[in-house]
C-alpha positions in Angstrom: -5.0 -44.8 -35.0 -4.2 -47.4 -32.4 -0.6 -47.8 -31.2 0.4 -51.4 -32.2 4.3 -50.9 -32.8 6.6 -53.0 -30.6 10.1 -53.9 -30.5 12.1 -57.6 -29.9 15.0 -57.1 -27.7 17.8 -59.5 -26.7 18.9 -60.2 -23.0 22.1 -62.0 -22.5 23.5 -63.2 -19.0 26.8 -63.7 -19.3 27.2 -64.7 -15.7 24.4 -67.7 -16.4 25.2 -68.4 -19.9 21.0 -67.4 -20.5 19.6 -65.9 -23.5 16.2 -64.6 -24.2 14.1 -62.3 -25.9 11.5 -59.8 -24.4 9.0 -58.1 -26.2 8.8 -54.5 -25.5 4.8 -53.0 -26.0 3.2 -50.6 -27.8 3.3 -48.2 -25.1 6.7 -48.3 -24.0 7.6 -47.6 -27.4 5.7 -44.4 -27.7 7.0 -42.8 -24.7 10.5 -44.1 -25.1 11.2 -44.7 -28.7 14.2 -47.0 -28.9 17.9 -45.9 -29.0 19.0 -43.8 -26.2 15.3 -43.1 -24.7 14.9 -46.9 -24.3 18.1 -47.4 -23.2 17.5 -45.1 -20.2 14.7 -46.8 -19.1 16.1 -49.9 -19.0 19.3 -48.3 -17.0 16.6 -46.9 -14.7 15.2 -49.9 -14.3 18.2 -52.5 -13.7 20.5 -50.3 -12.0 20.5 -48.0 -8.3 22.1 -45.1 -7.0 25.4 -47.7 -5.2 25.4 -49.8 -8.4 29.2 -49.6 -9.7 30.3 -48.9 -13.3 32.5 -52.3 -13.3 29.9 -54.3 -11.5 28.4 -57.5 -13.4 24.8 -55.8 -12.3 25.6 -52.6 -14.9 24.2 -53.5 -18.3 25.8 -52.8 -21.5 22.9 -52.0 -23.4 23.4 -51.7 -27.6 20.1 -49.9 -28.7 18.9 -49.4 -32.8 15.9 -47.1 -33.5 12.3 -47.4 -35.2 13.8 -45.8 -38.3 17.1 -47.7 -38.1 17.5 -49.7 -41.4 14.3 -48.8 -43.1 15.7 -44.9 -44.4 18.9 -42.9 -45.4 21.1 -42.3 -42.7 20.0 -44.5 -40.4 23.1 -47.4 -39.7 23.5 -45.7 -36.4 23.2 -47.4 -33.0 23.3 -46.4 -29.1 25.7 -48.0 -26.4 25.0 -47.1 -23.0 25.2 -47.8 -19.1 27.0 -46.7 -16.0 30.2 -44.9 -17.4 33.8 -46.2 -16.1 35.0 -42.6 -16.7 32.4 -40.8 -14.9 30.5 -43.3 -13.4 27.0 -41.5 -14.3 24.7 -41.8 -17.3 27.2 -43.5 -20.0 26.2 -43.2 -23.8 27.8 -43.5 -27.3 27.0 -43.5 -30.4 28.3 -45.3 -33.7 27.6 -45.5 -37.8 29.3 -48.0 -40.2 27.2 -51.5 -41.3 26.5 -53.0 -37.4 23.2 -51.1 -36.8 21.8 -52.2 -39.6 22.8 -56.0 -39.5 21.4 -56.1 -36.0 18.0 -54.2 -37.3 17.9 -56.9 -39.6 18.4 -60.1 -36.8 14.9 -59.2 -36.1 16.0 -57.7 -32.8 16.0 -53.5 -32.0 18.5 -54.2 -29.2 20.6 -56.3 -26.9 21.1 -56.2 -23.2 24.2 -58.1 -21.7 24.1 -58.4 -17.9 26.5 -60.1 -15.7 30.1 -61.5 -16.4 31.8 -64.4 -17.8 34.6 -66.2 -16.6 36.4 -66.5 -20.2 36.7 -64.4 -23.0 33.6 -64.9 -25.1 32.0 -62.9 -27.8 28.1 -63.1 -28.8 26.8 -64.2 -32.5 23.6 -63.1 -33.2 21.8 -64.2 -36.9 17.9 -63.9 -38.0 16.8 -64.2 -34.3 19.1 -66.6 -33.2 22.0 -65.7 -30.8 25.0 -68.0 -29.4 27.6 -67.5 -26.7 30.8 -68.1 -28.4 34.4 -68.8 -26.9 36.8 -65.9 -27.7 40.3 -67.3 -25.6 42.0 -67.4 -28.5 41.0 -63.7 -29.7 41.6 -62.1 -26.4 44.6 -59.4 -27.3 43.7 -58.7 -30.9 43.2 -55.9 -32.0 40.4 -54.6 -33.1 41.1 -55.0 -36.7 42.0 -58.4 -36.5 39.0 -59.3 -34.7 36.6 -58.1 -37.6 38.1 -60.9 -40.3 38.1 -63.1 -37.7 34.6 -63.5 -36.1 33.6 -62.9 -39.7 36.1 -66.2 -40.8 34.2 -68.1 -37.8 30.8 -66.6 -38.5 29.8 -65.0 -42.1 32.2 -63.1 -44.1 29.3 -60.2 -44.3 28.8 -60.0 -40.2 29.4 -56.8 -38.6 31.8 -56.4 -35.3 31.6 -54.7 -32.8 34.4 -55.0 -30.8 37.3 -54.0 -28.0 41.0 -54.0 -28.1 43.1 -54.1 -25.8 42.6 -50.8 -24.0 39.2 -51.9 -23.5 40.6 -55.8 -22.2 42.5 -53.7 -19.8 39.6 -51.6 -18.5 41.2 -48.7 -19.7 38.3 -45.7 -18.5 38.3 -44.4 -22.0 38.1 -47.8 -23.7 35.9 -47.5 -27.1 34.2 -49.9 -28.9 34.9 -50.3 -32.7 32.6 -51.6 -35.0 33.4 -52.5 -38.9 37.2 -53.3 -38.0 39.9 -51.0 -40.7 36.4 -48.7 -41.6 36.9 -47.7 -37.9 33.2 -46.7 -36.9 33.6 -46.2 -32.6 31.3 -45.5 -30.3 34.2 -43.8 -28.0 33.0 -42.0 -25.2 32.3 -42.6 -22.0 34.9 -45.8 -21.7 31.8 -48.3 -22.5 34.7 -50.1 -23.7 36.1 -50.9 -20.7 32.8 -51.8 -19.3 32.6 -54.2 -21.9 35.8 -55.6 -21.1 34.6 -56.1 -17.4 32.5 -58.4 -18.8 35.1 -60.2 -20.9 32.9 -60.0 -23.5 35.0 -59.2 -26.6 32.9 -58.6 -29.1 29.3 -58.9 -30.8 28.6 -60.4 -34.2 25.6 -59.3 -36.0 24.1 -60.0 -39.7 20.4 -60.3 -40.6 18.8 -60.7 -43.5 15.0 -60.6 -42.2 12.6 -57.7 -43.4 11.6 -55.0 -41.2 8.1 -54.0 -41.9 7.2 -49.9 -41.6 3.7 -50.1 -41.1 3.0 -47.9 -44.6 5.5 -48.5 -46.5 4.4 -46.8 -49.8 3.8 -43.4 -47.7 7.6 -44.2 -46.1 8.7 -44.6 -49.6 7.0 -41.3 -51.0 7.9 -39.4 -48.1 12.0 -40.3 -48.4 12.0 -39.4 -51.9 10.4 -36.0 -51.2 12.8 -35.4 -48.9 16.1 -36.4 -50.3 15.0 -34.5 -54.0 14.8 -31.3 -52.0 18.3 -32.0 -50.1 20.8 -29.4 -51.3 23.9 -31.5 -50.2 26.0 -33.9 -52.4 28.2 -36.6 -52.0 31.7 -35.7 -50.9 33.3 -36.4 -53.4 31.1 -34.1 -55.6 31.6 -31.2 -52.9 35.0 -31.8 -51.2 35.8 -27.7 -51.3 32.3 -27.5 -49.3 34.0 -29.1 -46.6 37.3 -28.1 -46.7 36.2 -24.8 -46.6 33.8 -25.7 -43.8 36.4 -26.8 -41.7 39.2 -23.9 -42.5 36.2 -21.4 -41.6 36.3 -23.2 -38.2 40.2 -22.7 -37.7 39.8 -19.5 -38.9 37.1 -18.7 -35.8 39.6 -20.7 -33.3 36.8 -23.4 -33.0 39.8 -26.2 -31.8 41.9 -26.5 -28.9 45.7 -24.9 -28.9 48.1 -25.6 -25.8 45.4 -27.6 -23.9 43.3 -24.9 -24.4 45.4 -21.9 -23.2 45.9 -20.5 -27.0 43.3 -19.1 -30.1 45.0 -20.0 -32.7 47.4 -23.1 -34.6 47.7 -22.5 -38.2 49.7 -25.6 -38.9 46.0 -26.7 -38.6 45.0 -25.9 -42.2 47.6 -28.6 -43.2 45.7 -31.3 -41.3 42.7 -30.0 -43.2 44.4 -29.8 -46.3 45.5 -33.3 -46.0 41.8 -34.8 -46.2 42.7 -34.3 -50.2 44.7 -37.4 -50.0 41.6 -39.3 -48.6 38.6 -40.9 -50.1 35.1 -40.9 -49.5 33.0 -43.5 -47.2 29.8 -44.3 -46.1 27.8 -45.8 -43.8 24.9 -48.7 -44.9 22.5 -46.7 -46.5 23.8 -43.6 -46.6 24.3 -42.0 -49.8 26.5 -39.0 -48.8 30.0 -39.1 -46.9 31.6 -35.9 -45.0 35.0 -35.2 -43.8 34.4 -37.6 -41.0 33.8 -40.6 -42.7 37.1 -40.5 -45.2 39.7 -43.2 -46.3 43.1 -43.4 -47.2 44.5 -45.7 -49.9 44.9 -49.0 -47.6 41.4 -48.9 -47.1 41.9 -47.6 -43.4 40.2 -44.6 -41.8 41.7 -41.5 -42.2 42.2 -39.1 -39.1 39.4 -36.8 -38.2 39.0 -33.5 -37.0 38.2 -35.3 -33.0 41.9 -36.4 -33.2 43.7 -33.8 -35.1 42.5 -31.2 -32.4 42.8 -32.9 -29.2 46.4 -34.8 -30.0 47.2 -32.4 -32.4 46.4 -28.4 -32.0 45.7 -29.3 -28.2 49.4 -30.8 -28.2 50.7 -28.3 -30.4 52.0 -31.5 -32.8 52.0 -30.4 -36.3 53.3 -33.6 -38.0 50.4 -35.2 -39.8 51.9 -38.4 -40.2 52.6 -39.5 -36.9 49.0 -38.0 -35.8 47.4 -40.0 -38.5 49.8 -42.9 -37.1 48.5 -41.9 -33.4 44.9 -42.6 -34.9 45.4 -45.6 -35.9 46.7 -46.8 -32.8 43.9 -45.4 -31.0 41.3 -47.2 -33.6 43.4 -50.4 -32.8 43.6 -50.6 -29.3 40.1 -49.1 -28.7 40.5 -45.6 -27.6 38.2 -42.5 -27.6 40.5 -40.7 -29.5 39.1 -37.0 -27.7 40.2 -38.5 -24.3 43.2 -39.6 -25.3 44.2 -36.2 -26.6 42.8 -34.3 -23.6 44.6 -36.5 -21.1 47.6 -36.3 -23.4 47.2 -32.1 -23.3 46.8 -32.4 -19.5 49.8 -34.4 -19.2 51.9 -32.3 -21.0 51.4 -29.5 -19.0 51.9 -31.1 -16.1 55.2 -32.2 -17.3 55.9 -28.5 -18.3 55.0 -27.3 -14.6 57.3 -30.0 -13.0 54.1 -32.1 -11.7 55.0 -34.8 -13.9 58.8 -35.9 -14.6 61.1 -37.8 -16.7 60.8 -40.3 -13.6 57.8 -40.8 -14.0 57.3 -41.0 -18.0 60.2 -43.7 -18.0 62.6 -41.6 -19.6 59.9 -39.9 -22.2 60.5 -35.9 -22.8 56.6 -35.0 -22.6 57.3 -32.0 -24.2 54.8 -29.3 -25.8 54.8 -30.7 -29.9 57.2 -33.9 -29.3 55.0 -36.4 -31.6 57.5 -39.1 -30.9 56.4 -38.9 -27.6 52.9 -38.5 -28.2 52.7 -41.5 -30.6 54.9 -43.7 -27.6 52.2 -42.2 -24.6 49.4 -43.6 -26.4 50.6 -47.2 -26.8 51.4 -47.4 -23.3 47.6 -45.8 -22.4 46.9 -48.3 -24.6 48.8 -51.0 -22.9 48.2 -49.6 -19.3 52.0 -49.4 -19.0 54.0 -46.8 -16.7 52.5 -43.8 -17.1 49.8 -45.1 -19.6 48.2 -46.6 -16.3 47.5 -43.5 -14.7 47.0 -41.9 -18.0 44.3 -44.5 -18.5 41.7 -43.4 -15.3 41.3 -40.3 -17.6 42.1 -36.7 -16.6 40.0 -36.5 -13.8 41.1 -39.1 -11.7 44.9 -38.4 -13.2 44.8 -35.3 -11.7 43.5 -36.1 -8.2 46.3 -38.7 -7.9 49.1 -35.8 -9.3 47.9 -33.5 -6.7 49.1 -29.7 -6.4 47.9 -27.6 -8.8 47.1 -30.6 -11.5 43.2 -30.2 -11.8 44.0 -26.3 -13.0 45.2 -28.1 -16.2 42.0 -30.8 -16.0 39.7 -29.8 -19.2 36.7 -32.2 -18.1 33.2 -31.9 -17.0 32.1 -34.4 -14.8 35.1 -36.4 -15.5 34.4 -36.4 -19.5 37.0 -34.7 -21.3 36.0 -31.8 -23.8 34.9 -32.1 -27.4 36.7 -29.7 -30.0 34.6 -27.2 -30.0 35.6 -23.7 -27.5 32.5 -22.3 -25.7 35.1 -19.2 -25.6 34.6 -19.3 -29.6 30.3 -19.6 -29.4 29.2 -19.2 -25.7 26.1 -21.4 -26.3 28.4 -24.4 -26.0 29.3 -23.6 -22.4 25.3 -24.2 -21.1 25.4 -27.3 -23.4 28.8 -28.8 -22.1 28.1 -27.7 -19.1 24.4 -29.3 -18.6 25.5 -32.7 -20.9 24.1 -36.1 -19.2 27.0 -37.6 -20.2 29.2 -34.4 -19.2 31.1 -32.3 -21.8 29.0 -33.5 -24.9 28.4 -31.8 -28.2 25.8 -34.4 -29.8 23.1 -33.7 -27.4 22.1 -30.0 -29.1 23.3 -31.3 -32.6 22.1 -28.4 -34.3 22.9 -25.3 -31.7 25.6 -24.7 -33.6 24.0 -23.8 -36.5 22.0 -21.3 -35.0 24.1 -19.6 -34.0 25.5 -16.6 -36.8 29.3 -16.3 -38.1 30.4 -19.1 -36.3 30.4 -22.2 -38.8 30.3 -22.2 -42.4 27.1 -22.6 -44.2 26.9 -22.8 -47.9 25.0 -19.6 -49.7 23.0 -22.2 -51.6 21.6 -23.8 -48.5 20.8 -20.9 -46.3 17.4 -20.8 -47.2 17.1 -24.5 -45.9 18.7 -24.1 -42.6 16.1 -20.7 -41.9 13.1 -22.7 -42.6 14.5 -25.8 -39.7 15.8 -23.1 -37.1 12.0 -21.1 -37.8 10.4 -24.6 -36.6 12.1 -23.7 -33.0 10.5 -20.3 -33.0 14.1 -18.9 -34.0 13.5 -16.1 -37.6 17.5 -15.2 -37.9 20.5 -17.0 -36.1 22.0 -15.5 -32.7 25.0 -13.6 -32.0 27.8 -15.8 -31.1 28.8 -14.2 -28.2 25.2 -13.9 -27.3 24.2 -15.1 -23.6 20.4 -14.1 -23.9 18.6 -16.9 -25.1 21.5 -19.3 -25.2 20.4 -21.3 -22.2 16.5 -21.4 -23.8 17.8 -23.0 -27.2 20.4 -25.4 -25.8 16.9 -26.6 -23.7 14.9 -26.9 -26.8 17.8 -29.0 -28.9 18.5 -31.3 -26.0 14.9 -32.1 -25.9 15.0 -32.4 -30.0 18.5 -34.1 -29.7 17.2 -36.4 -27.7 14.6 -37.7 -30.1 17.0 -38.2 -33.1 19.1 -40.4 -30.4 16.3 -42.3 -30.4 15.0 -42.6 -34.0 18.3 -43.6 -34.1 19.4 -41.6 -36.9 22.6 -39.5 -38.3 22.6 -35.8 -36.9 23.7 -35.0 -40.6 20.5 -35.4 -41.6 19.8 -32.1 -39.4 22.9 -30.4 -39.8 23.8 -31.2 -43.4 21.3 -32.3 -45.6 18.5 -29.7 -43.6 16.0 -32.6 -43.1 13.2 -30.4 -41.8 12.0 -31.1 -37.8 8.0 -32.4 -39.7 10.2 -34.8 -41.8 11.4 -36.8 -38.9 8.4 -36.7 -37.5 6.5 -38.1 -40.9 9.3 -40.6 -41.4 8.2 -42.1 -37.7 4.7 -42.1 -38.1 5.4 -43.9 -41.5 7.1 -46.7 -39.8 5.1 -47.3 -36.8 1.3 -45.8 -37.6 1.5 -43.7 -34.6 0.2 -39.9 -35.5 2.5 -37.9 -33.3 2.8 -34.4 -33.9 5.9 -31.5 -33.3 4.2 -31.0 -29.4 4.5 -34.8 -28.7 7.3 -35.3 -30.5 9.5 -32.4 -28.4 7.2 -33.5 -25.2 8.4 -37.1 -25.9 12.8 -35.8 -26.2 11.5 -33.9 -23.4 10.6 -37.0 -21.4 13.8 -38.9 -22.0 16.6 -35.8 -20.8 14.2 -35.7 -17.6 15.0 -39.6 -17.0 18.6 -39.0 -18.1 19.1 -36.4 -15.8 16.6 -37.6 -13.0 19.2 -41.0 -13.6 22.2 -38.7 -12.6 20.8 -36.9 -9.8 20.1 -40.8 -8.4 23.9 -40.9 -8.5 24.5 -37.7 -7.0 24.7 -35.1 -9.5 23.4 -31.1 -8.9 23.9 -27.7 -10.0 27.4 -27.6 -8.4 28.5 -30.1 -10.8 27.2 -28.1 -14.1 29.8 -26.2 -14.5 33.5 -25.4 -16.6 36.8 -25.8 -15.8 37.9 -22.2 -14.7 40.2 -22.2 -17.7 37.1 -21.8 -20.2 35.4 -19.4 -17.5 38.4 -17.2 -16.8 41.1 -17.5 -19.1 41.3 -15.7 -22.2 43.2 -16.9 -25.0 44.9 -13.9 -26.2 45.0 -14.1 -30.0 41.8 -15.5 -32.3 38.5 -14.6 -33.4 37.7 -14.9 -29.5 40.6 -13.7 -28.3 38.8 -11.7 -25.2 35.6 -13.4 -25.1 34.5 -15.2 -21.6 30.8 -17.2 -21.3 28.7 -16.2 -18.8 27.8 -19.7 -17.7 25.7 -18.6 -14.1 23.6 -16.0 -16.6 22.7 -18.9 -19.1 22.3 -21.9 -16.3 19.4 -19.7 -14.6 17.6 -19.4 -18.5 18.0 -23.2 -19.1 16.8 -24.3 -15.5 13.7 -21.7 -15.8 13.2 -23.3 -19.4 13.8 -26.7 -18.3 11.1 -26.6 -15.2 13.7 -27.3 -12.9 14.5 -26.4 -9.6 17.3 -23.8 -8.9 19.7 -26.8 -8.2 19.2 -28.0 -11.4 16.8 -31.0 -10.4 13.2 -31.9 -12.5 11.0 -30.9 -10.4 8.0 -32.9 -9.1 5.1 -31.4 -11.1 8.0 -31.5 -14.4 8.0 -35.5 -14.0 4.3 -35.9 -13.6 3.8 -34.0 -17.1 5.9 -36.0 -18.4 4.6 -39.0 -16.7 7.3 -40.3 -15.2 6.3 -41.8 -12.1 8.9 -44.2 -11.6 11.4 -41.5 -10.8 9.2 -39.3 -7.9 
């Protein structure tokens, strides 16, 4: 069948005040998709080993999929370039109404090079795109900056936008998309990189079709699928997920005491509190979780990435000022999992004398103060006192603190840690440890779930989840504390991972509604004729982590820096489901090297990148 799919992509030069639109072939599709496998090459391409994060030559690059807009669970897009925080390969990922607005301008993606002078934030409608003054919205929040544009634009756009953590370059800076809904691409601080381009925000909404190129078989296939989905909405299945995430607390899968601690069960109030909430969903999507929940004002509720890091990790129990502290973050722009980490990091640095009163301005930074918690972020936020230093993240924080600081810095590669312990499933430790973006848990999205007794899975849908993890070549899940094998099947989910960060698509369609591995692959050739099977669809995720990581070896990266923080290698937490458990992070690298075809300091070898045919990186 020939290959004819291409996609329309918008490049914006803010430095010139240029726009235009390049056409990328058939070809380039197929061996880089869209999302975060086109977004890489582009990088590749535009970018060098001396190139810096807050240079006008390092691209912010928004990135949609070839199934974005066209099926369920699909409003998802890709941000990516030279991260602020750990100035490697930078990417982020969002939900919410933007994705699909911008699928629907007729364009898959947009590249902004360069930097403006003034504040200015891009309009893009039907194929039609226009630099727009933003002096007068420089400061909002990111709230307010939703109802504006949309005043100034179309009262159905979508925003994507920074606050004022991201004006201020703030190294953790998110972007926000959807205003009070709250959806935030949040790691990496491509917020801030956005700010460096005074570029405040990017108004989408499109009305044009997108064509699959068989749209009847794209229309049986999705009904096939979703009739055999054993998951319901949320609000049909709320104990599902409460009890999902209580068996998680339960197993001491969240951060106590920046990390030092098993267990918190003030914890199960946080997770009982979700009862208040109400459901929400993304365009398109028909089901809602525990992440994508309401309260009464119409704002987002807190989730479990900010209820662990500012909460458990903090030892704050009060759920009002934590869902307060959310807020605060969604407002100003923050990666909420930084914030908590560096927050964590802080306090026991105050608690060991490396930080004092002095130097908080007067602030008791105190193990479960939420007063001072809530006060710490605004001034992160702000880039006041503290909040300045607070704001390089916890790498850089702790380099400047000295002593014994970096003993308390929970990072890899300068990218704080997700909520997840690699104590609590060792798998995690090769996957953190390995991340291209550093300490990532959306690479592998369903490693987890292959792994036995660790998260909940519903008796109904067991079944389900056997036949996906038997299309890896896995019959049974693993042992938890399991190190054979680990670093094999954190290879083969990075490699799938990498695909469905392409499509772009919802990792919920994997982890929660069992969408088999074939599906994907049937809902692709639907949209773009192409007749790829599992090999060249693996081969293909395979492909993109090889440029990803090929892109951070450029900029120095190696075995030595795939590693933990000794506090996950050596420290044992003492109480827990895991209370004596260590990974064996040296005994998994060596599997997931071997399995990767790289070399024993963790770089693709040279016959790797010919398979794969990338000849722009020998």
């Amino acid at each position: 069948m020939k290959n004819s799919y291409s996609a329309k992509i918008l490049w914006v030069d803010l430095s010139e005040r240029k726009i235009e639109s390049r056409d990328y072939d058939a070809d380039t599709m197929k061996k880089y998709i869209g999302g975060a496998g086109l977004a890489a090459k582009i990088l590749w391409e535009e970018t060098t080993a001396e190139t810096d994060s807050f240079s006008p030559e390092n691209p912010l690059i928004f990135m949609t999929g070839p199934l974005t807009g066209l099926v369920r669970q699909s409003s998802r897009y890709i941000v990516a370039g030279i991260s602020p925080l750990t100035n490697i390969w930078g990417r982020a990922h969002s939900g919410g109404d933007w994705a699909f607005e911008l699928r629907h301008t007729g364009f898959m993606g947009i590249v902004i090079r360069g930097q403006s002078e003034t504040p200015v934030y891009l309009w893009v409608h039907n194929e039609k795109a226009e630099i727009r003054d933003a002096g007068s919205m420089w400061g909002m929040d990111t709230y307010e900056i939703q109802d504006s544009i949309s005043k100034e634009t179309d009262k159905k756009a979508s925003v994507a936008a920074i606050g004022r953590a991201g004006e201020k370059l703030v190294r953790f800076a998110a972007i926000i998309n959807d205003g009070m809904k709250g959806r935030a691409a949040a790691r990496c601080g491509l917020g801030a990189l956005m700010g460096s381009k005074r570029l405040k925000a990017i108004a989408v909404r499109g009305t044009s079709k997108i064509q699959a190129f068989d749209e009847k078989k794209l229309k049986e296939t999705t009904k096939r699928i979703y009739a055999s989905c054993t998951i319901k909405k949320l609000d049909a299945s709320m104990d599902d997920y409460i009890e999902e995430l209580k068996y998680a607390v339960r197993k001491g899968d969240l951060p106590v005491k920046n990390w030092q601690e098993g267990t918190f069960d003030p914890a199960y109030k946080f997770v009982d509190d979700l009862r208040n909430a109400k459901p929400g969903y993304c365009k398109l999507c028909p089901y809602s979780d525990t992440e994508s929940m309401y309260n009464s004002n119409g704002e987002r509720h807190m989730l479990w990435e900010h209820w662990g890091p500012s909460g458990s990790n903090c030892l704050i129990n009060d759920v009002e000022a934590l869902q307060y502290s959310f807020s605060l973050c969604q407002r100003y722009g923050l990666d909420c999992i930084s914030t908590g980490g560096v927050l964590a990091f802080a306090m026991e640095c105050f608690e060991k004398g490396l930080i004092t009163e002095k130097d908080t301005g007067g602030i008791k930074l105190t193990w479960g103060n939420h007063q001072a918690m809530v006060e710490m972020v605004k001034r992160i936020g702000e880039r006041e006192g503290l909040g300045w230093l607070l704001g390089e993240g916890t790498m850089r924080a702790a380099e400047h603190i000295g002593g014994t600081a970096s003993a308390y810095a929970v990072h890899v590669k300068g990218l704080e840690f997700p909520m997840h312990d690699p104590r609590v499933a060792v798998g995690l430790a090769v996957q953190y440890a390995t991340g291209s973006i550093g300490a990532t848990h959306s690479e592998a999205q369903l490693s987890s779930y292959f792994i036995e007794d660790y998260l909940y899975v519903n008796p109904d849908d067991e079944k389900r989840l056997l036949d996906v993890l038997e299309a890896f070549g896995y019959p049974a899940r693993l042992d938890r504390f399991q190190t054979e094998g680990k670093g094999e099947m954190v290879a083969k989910m990075q490699n799938f991972g990498a695909m469905l960060n392409s499509l772009a698509v919802c990792s919920f369609m994997l982890e929660y509604q069992r969408v088999h591995p074939s599906e994907f692959i049937e809902l692709l050739n639907s949209v773009t004729g192409w007749d790829m099977d599992f090999a060249e669809f693996v081969k293909t995720g395979e492909r993109i982590c090889n440029l990803t990581r090929m892109f951070n070896v450029r900029r120095g990266i190696t075995r030595k820096d795939d590693t933990l923080p000794a506090r996950i290698l050596t420290h044992k937490r003492g109480t827990g489901s895991a209370a004596h458990n260590l990974p064996r992070l040296e005994e998994m690298l060596i599997e997931y090297y071997s399995c990767k075809g790289w070399s024993e300091e963790g770089i693709p070898t040279e016959e790797k990148l010919l398979e794969l045919g990338l000849y722009e990186c020998l």
